[in-house]
C-alpha positions, 0 to 999 in steps of 0.5 A: 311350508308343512307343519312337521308334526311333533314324534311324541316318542322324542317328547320328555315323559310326565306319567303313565295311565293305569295300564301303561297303555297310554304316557302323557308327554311334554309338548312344549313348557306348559303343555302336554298330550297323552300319547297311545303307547300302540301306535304312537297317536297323540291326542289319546284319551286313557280315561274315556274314549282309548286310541282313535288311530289304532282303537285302543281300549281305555283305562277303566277307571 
C-alpha cells in the first residue's frame, strides 16, 4: 500500500515567516514543517535555502 502523503493546506497553522511566503504547520502532535505558500511543498526552509520544488526565494533575515 502507497503511503499517502499529508495536504500540508489541511494541516492546523502555527506561524508565518517574515514575508509570509512560507507557514509552519502542525504534522502531527509534536511535530511541524514549514510549507511554501507558492506551491504547497513541505520540507521548505524560509530562513536558508527557500522552495526546492518551485524555487522560491528565502526570507532574509
Amino acid at each position: 500500500m502507497a503511503k499517502q502523503e499529508i495536504d500540508l493546506f489541511d494541516q492546523e497553522w502555527l506561524e508565518d515567516s517574515k514575508t509570509g511566503k512560507f507557514s509552519r504547520v502542525a504534522i502531527g502532535a509534536e511535530d511541524s514543517t514549514w510549507r511554501c505558500n507558492n506551491c504547497g511543498a513541505g520540507d521548505a526552509d524560509p530562513h536558508e535555502h527557500g522552495c526546492q520544488s518551485c524555487g522560491e526565494e528565502p526570507d532574509w533575515y
